[in-house]
DRENVOKOL-285899 format. One record per residue (C-alpha): x, y, z; residue in three letters. Coordinates in pm, whole numbers, padded with zeros to 5 digits, always signed. Layout:
BEGIN
XYZALA...
end
This chain:
BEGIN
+04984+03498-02129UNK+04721+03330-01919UNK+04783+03200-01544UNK+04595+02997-01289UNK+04436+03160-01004UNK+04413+02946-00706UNK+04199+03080-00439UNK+04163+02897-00145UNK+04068+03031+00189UNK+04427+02959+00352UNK+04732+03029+00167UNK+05013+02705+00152UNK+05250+02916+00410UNK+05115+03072+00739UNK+05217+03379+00929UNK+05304+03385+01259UNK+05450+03601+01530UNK+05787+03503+01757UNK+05930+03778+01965UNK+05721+04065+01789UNK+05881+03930+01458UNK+05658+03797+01151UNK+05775+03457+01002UNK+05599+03182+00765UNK+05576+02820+00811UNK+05381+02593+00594UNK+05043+02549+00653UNK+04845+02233+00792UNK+04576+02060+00550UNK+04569+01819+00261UNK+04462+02136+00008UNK+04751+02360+00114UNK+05033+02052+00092UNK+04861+01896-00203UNK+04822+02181-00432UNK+05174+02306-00357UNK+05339+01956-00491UNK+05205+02112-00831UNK+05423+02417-00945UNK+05288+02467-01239UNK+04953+02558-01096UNK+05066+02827-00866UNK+05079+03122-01078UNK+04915+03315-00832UNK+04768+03166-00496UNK+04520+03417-00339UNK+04421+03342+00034UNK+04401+03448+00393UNK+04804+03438+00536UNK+04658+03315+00895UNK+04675+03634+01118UNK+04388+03863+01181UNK+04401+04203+01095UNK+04393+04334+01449UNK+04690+04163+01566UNK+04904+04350+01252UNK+04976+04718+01183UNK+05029+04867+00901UNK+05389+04820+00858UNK+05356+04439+00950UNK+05072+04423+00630UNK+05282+04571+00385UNK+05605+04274+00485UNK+05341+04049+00493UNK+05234+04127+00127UNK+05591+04213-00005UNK+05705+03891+00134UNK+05439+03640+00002UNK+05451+03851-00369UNK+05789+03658-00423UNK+05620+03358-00387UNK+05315+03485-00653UNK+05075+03475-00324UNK+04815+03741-00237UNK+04680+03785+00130UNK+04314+03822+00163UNK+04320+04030+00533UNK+04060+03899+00769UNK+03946+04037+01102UNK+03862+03857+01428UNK+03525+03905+01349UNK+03523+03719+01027UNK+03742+03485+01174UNK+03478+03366+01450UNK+03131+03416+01234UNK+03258+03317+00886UNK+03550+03048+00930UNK+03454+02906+01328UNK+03114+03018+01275UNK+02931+02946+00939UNK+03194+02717+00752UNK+03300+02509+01054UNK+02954+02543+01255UNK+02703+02492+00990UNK+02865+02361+00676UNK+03099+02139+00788UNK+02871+01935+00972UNK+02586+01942+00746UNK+02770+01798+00465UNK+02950+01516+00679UNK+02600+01401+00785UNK+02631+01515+01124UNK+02363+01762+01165UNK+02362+01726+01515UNK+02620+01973+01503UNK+02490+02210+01260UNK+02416+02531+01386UNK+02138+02733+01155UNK+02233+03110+01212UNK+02178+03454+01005UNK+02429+03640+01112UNK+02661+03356+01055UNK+02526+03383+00717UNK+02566+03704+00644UNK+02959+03677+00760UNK+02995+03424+00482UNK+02840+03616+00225UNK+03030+03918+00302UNK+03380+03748+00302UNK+03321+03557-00018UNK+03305+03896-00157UNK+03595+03984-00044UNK+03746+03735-00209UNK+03620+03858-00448UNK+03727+04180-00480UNK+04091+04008-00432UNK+04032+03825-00765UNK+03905+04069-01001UNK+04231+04335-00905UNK+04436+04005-01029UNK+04255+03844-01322UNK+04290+03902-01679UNK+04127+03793-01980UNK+04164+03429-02012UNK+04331+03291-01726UNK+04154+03011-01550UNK+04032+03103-01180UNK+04059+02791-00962UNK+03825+02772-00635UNK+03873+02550-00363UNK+03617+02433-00100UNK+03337+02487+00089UNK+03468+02798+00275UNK+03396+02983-00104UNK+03085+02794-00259UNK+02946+03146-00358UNK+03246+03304-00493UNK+03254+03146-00818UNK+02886+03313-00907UNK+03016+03612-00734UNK+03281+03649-00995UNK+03094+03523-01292UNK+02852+03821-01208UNK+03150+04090-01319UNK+03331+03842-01540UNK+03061+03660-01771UNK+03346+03475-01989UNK+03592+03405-01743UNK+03731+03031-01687UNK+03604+02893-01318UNK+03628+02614-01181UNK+03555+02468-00856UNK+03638+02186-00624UNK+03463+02050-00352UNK+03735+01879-00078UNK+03473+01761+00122UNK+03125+01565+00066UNK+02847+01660-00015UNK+02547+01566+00163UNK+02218+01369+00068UNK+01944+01614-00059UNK+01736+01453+00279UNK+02033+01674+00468UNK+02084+01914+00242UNK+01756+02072+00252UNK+01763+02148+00593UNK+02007+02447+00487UNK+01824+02761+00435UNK+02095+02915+00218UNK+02081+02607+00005UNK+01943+02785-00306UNK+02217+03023-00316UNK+02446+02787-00222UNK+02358+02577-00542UNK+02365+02895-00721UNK+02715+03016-00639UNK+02860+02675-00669UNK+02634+02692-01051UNK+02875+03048-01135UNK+03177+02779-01207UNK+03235+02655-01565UNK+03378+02311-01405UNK+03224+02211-01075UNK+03437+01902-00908UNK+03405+01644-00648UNK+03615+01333-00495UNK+03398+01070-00559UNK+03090+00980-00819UNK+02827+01016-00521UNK+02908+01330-00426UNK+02797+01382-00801UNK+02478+01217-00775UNK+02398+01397-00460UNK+02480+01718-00603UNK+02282+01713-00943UNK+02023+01549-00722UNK+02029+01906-00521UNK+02018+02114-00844UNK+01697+01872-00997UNK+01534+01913-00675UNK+01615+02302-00570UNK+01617+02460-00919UNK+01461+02227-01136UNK+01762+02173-01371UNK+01774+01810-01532UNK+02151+01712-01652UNK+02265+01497-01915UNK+02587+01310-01796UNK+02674+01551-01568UNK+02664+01857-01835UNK+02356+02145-01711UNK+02247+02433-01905UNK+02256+02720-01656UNK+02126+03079-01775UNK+02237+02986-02093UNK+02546+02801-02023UNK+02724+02483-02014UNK+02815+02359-01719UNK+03011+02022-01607UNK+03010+01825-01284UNK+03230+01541-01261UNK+03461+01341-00964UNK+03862+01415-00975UNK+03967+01145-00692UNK+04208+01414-00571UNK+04607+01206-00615UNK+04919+01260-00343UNK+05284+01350-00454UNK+05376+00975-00470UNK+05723+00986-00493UNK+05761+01252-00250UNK+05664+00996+00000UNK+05761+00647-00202UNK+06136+00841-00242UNK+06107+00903+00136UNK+06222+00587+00282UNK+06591+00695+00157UNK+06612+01001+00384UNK+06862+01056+00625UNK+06646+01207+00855UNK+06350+00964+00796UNK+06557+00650+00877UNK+06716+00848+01197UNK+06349+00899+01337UNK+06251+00512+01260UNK+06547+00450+01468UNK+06382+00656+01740UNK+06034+00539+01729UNK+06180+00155+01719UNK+06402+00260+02010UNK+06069+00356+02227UNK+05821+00058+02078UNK+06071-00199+02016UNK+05975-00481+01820UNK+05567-00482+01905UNK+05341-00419+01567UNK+05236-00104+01550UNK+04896+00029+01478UNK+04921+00375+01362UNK+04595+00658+01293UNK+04706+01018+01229UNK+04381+01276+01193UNK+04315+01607+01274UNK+04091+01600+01598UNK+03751+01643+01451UNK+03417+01489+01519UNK+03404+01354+01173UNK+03693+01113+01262UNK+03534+00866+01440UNK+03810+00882+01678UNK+03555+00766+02010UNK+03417+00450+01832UNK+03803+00379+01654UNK+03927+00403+02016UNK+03651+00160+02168UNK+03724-00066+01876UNK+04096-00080+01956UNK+03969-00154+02366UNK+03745-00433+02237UNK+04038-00589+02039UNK+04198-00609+02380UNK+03958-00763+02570UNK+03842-01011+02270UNK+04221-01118+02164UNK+04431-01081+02483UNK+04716-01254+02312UNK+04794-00967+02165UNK+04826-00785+02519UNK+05154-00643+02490UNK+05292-00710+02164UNK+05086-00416+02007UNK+05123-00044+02014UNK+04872+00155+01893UNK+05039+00501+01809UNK+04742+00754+01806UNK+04827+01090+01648UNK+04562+01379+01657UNK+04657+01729+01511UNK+04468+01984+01677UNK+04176+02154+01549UNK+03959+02450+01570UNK+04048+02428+01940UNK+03827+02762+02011UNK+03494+02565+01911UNK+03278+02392+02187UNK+03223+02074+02022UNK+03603+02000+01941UNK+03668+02122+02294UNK+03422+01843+02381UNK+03591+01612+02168UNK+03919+01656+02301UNK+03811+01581+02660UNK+03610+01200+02535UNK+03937+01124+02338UNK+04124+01209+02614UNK+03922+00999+02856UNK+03897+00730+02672UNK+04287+00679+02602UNK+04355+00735+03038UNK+04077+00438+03094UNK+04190+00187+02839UNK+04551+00264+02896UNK+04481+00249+03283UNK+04256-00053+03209UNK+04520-00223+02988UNK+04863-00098+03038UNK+05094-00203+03300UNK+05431-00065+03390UNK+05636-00263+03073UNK+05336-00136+02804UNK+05132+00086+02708UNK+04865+00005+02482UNK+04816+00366+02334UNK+05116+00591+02264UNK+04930+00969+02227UNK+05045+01216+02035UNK+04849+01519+02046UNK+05051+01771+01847UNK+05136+01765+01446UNK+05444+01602+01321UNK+05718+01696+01099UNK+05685+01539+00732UNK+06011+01275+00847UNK+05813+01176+01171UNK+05489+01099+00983UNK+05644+00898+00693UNK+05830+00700+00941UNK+05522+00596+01138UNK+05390+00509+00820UNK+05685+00271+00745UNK+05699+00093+01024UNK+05327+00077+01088UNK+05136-00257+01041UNK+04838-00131+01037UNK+04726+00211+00908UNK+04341+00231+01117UNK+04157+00525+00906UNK+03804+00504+00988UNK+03656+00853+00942UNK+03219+00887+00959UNK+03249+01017+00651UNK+03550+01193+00496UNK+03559+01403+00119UNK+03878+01183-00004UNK+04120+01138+00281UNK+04462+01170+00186UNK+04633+00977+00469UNK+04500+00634+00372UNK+04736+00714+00033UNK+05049+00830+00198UNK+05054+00525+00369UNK+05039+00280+00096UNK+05299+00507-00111UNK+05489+00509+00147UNK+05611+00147+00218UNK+05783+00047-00133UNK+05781-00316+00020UNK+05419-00322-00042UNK+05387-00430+00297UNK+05137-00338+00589UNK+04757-00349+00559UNK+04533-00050+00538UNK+04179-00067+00728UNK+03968+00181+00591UNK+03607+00311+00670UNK+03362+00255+00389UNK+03255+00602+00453UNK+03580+00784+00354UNK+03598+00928-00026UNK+03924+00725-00058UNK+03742+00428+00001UNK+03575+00394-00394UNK+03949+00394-00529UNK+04091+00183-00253UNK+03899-00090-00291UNK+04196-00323-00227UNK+04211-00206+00177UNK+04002-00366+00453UNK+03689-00218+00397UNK+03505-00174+00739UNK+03174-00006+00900UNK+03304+00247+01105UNK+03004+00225+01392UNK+03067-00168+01405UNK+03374-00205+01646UNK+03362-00555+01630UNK+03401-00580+01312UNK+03687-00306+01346UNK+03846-00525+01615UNK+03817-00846+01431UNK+03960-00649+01131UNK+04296-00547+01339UNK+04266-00929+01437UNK+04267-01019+01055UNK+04506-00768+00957UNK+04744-00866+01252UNK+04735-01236+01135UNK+04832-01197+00719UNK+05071-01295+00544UNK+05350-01101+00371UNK+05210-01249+00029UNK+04823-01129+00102UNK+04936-00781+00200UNK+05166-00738-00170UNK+04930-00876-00353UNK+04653-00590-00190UNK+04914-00337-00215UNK+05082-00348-00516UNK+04748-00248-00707UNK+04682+00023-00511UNK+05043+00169-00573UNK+05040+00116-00935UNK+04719+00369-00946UNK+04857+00612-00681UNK+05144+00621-00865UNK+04942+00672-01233UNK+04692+00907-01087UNK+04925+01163-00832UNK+04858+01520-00789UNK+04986+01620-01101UNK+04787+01415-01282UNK+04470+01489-01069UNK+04527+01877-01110UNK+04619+01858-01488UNK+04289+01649-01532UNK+04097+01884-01360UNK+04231+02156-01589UNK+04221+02006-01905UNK+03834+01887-01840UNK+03816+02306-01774UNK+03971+02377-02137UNK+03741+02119-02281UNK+03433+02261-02111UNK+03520+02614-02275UNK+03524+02438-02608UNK+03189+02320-02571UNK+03047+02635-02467UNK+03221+02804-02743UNK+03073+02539-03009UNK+02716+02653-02885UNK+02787+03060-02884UNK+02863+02988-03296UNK+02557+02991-03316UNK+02418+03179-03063UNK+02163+03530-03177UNK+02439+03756-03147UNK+02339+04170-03240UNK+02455+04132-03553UNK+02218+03844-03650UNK+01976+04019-03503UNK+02074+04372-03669UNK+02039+04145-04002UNK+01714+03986-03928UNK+01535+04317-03839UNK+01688+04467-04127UNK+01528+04186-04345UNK+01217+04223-04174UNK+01172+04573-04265UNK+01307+04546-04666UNK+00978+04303-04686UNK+00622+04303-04740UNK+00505+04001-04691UNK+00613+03809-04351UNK+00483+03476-04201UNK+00563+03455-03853UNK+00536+03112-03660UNK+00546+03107-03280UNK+00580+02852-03026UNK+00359+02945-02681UNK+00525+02754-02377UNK+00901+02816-02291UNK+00905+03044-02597UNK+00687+03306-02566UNK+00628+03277-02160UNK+00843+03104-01937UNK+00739+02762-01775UNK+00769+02746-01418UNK+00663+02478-01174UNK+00306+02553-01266UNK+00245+02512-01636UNK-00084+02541-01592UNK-00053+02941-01496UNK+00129+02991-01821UNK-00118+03239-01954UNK-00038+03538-02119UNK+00052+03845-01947UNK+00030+04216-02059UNK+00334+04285-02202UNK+00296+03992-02395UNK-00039+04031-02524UNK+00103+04442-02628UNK+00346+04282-02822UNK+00174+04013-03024UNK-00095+04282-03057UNK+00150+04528-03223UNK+00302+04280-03435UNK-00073+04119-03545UNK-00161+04450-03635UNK+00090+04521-03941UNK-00114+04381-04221UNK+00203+04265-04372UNK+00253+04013-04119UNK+00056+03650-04084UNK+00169+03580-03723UNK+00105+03184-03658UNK+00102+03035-03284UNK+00178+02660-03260UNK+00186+02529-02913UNK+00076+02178-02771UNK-00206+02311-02576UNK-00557+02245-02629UNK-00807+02435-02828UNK-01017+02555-02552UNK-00671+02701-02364UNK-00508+02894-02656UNK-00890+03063-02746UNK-00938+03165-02406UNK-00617+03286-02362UNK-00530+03460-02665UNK-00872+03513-02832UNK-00823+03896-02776UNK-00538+03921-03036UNK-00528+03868-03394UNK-00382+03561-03406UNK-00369+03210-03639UNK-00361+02940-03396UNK-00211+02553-03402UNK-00330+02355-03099UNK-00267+01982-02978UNK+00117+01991-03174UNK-00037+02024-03513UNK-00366+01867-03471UNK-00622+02145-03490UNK-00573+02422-03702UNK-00740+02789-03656UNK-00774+03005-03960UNK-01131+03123-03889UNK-01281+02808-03733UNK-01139+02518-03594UNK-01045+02226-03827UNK-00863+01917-03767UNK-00517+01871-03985UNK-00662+01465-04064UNK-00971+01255-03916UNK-00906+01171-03604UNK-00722+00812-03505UNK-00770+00785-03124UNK-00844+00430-03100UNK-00522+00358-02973UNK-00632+00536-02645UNK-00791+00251-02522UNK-00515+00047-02470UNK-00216+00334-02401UNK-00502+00530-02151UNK-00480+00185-01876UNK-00084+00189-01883UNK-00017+00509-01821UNK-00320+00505-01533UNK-00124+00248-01372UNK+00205+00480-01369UNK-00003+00773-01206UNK-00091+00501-00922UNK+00199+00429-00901UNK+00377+00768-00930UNK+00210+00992-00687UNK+00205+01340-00768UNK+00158+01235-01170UNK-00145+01276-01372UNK-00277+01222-01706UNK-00425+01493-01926UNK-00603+01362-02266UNK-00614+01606-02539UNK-00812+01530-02871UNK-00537+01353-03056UNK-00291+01305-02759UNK-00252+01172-02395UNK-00002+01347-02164UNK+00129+01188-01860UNK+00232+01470-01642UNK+00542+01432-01360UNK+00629+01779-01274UNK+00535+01760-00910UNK+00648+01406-00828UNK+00950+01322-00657UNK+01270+01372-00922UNK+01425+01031-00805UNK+01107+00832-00878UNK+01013+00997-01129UNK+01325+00918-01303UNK+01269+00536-01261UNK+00931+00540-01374UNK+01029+00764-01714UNK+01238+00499-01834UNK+00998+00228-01705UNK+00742+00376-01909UNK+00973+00514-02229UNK+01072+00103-02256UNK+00717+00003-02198UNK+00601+00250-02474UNK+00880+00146-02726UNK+00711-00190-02711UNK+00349-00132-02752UNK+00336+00142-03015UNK+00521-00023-03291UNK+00198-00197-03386UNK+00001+00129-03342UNK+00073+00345-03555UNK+00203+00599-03294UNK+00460+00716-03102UNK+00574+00994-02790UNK+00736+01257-02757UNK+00926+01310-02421UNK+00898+01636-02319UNK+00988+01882-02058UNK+00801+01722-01711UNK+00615+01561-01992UNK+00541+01217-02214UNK+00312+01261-02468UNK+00173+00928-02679UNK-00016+01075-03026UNK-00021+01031-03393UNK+00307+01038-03506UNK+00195+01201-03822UNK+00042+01457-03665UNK+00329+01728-03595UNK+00378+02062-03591UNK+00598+02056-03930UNK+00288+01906-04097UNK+00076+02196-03926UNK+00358+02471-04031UNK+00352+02369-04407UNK-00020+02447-04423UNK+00084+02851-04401UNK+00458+02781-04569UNK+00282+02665-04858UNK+00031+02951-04896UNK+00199+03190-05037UNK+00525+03309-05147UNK+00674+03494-04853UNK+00958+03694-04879UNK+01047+03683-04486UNK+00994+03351-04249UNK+01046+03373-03919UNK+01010+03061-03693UNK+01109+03033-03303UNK+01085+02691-03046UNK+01200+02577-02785UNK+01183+02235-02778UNK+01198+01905-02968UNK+00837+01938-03099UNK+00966+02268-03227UNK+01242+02060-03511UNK+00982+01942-03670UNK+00891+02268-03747UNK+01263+02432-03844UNK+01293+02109-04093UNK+01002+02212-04290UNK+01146+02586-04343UNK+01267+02752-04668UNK+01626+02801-04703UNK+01551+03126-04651UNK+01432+03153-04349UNK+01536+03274-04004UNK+01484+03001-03712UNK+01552+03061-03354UNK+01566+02819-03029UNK+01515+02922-02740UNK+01828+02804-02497UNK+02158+02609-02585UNK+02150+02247-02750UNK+02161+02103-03056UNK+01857+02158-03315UNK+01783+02247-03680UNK+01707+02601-03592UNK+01984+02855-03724UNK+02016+03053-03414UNK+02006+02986-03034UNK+01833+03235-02847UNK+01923+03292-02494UNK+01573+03306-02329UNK+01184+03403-02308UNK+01303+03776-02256UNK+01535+03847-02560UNK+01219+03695-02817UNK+00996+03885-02631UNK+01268+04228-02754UNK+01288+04096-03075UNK+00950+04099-03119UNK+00938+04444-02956UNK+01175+04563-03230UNK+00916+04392-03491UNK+00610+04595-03431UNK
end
């Protein structure tokens, strides 16, 4: 039977030492707390337990290990070492800041690096002594962005999927990374790759057009040969854990308590870890300026300021600590007199009762992060008061912010508008602050954890469908046992070869596409059996495929179908290129105003090239030019073809199907083989005899019978023809 594996680099409980004596508590962070609200997920949770290695013997490990096995969790053991170069050093130091957009904080360091690479394989090796055949493998966050590749390496078929908890940056940031390839890479190994919001989509494929050239079609890429998804999950709370809340005994005794210190003032509340991404400073100044600018509010407000501590052995949270810290003395000194005190500080976490009372009897829940991945607090608080009362401000920056659109929406650097937002929120009515809320409960309530995690999942199962629907037809070794069998029980074989993407692989330079040895040794061998006709067809121009192939054999096709090689040269029909006059000035104004674009005219064909312009514009302009096209060939007589990097405007009836029937028709052959890789390829498979064997190169739908997984398996099948 098939289980989830949820790795994650904390586990949901934490070990600790008291009095020489190991004991768990839960563990702090939205992952740990939300994941554990689903049981049905948690057939085995693999992640570190929280102490180093150093500080445990050997007797210590093996209660450790005994003790979290009842709970189906498996402690990855980490020393001090990895602790300060892989978790304080690379993850918190380098990634963490990078993808909030704070790269002023981002530290660029090898061995830091190399301390991430080497515990993501240790992960790793914790996985594959727990998975089996079909269970899905769950990975959470950017602590383990190159595990999932890691494991796909010694698992092809296994089930991964992966979720990002945090955003991801703008390629502009991004780049500055010099891992980011194999970053992309690992995060590529996962079957399912998931993210809080839509734009951390777009930024992603963005990354993956930009870094590794891969294009996507609503969110589903072809990687190596396989299907892979990227889509948003707006990760959901436990909603009635904290919507049942306001019942509990110990919940109403600690609203009590807080009411007994604030009285009856109206309470602003914020609760964050204490981290630079926060915007805890500027929230703070915000709150000072609403003081200043609305003193009739001196004294009747409270502003309750909770901050969990954090990474407390890292410079810049150290730093952190002392401006929060600062700030709070002045504008309590500044403010405060001996009756009030504008800012109650908490610095400390708070039991699960505490918090969900603040959250009650807040009036104001302030959550104004730089820029957050989802931000799970802003939810609590609206499931938390039934009443659908109090008024969430929230940063436009945080994740949370795209579901939540219901909140007070604020700039986070603009503390007047912050300020005159508390003002606003301070001032409405009990009838403005249901209607906000009650929407924003109904779809917490419809879209909780459960629902976010079973989502998740069942977009995994579906994504295994789809890759299973292309392996049906996929050139397994018995098709290819078949074919080669075929091939040798006949006498008289037509072969007809694509060049580009089929028989060499395209790169960023297309224009260095020309054969090398191995190649030339193969078609050679093949060409030489006198019971084979071996026909290339490729879209390049005469002049190209002569000079690059004139050493072998070989019946050429050049221009799609337009010029034919037997002995000479011949075009398939007279010429039409009249139309060139008026497509030529249209696409010259899209290479002026594409830079990086150019236009390559061919006999029967122009090409507007985009390969080495930027992917965002060039993207604009492709459809620009695709609509403009549409238009003004309908009264031509021709059409394009939109290629890879490519949009070609010829003769419609020109084609390489026309081109293939010339040697089809010849004779009667009693073996046709045809491979392509493209779209100009189907025109070519939908001319074949029943009879024959067709092959295209990578997954997608097409005519051809087979899909072939790339440029190096043809290359052995044609090996195995000579």
């Amino acid at each position: 039977m098939k289980k989830v594996i949820v790795v994650a680099n904390r586990l949901p409980i934490t070990a600790v030492k008291r009095s020489k004596q190991v004991v768990f508590q839960p563990s702090v962070g939205g992952l740990a707390t939300g994941l554990s609200s689903v049981p049905d997920l948690r057939s085995v949770w693999i992640g570190w337990p929280g102490m180093t290695s150093e500080k445990l013997n050997s007797n210590e490990k093996e209660f450790i290990e005994k003790r979290l096995a009842e709970d189906s969790f498996r402690p990855v053991f980490l020393n001090q070492n990895d602790l300060d170069l892989y978790y304080n050093g690379f993850c918190n130091k380098t990634i963490w800041p990078l993808f909030h957009h704070l790269i002023q904080y981002a530290v660029f360091e090898q061995r830091l690096w190399q301390s991430y690479d080497r515990v993501n394989r240790i992960f790793r090796d914790m996985v594959l002594e727990v998975a089996d055949p079909g269970d899905i493998i769950w990975i959470h966050d950017y602590q383990l962005m190159l595990l999932p590749d890691l494991i796909r390496e010694q698992l092809p078929n296994a089930t991964i999927g992966f979720f990002l908890h945090i955003p991801f940056p703008s390629f502009e940031l991004f780049r500055f990374l010099p891992w980011k390839k194999e970053i992309i890479n690992g995060i590529l190994g996962a079957d399912l790759v998931g993210f809080h919001t839509y734009s951390y989509v777009k930024y992603f494929l963005d990354s993956i057009r930009r870094i590794l050239g891969l294009e996507n079609t609503y969110g589903e890429i072809i990687v190596n040969n396989r299907l892979v998804k990227v889509d948003s999950f707006p990760m959901g709370i436990d909603y009635d854990k904290f919507s049942n809340a306001a019942t509990d005994r110990n919940v109403k005794r600690e609203i009590s308590r807080i009411r007994k210190n604030v009285g009856e003032k109206k309470i602003i509340l914020s609760v964050d870890r204490l981290d630079y991404t926060k915007g805890m400073p500027g929230r703070l100044e915000a709150f000072e300026y609403f003081l200043e600018n609305y003193p009739e509010f001196k004294g009747k407000v409270t502003y309750i300021f909770v901050a969990v501590p954090s990474r407390t052995k890292v410079e810049d949270y150290r730093f952190l600590k002392r401006q929060v810290d600062e700030l709070v003395g002045k504008i309590n000194g500044d403010h405060g007199t001996f009756e009030w005190m504008p800012i109650w500080y908490v610095y400390s976490s708070v039991s699960f009762s505490t918090l969900v009372a603040l959250y009650i009897i807040a009036d104001i829940a302030l959550v104004t992060p730089l820029r957050d991945g989802m931000n799970l607090v802003a939810k609590e608080y609206i499931a938390s008061n039934v009443d659908f009362k109090g008024t969430l401000i929230l940063s436009e920056t945080a994740g949370v912010a795209e579901e939540l659109g219901e909140a007070v929406i604020i700039n986070p650097a603009n503390k007047v508008e912050i300020a005159g937002a508390i003002y606003d929120a301070l001032s409405m009515t009990d009838k403005r602050q249901i209607k906000r809320n009650k929407d924003m409960h109904q779809r917490l309530q419809r879209y909780n954890i459960k629902k976010w995690a079973m989502d998740f999942t069942g977009t995994l199962d579906s994504v295994k469908k789809m890759q299973e629907d292309l392996n049906t037809k996929r050139f397994t070794m018995d098709a290819k046992n078949e074919l080669v069998a075929s091939y040798f029980a006949s006498s008289n074989r037509l072969l007809l070869l694509d060049y580009d993407g089929t028989l060499v692989h395209i790169g960023e330079s297309p224009e260095k596409a020309d054969p090398d040895e191995e190649l030339l040794r193969i078609l050679t061998a093949v060409t030489d059996n006198e019971k084979n006709e071996v026909v290339i067809l490729s879209g390049r121009n005469r002049e190209t495929l002569e000079n690059w192939l004139a050493s072998v054999n070989l019946k050429l096709v050049a221009e799609h179908g337009a010029w034919i090689k037997e002995k000479e040269w011949e075009a398939i029909e007279p010429p039409m290129t009249d139309w060139k006059k008026e497509i030529r000035p249209v696409l010259e104004m899209y290479v002026d105003r594409t830079p990086g674009s150019f236009i390559e005219e061919k006999d029967f064909s122009l090409v507007w090239h985009y390969r080495n312009c930027s992917p965002e514009l060039a993207q604009v302009r492709v459809k620009e030019l695709k609509d403009f096209l549409l238009t003004l060939v309908a009264n031509l007589n021709i059409g394009f073809i939109d290629g890879k990097k490519v949009i070609e405007v010829k003769d419609m009836n020109i084609n390489k199907g026309k081109a293939a029937l010339k040697w089809i028709t010849k004779r009667d052959w009693d073996f046709v083989l045809a491979i392509g890789d493209d779209c100009t390829d189907e025109d070519m498979f939908s001319v074949l005899p029943d009879t024959a064997y067709s092959l295209k190169v990578g997954l997608g739908s097409s005519k051809a019978k087979f899909n072939v997984g790339s440029v190096k398996e043809v290359r052995k099948l044609l090996e195995a023809l000579a």
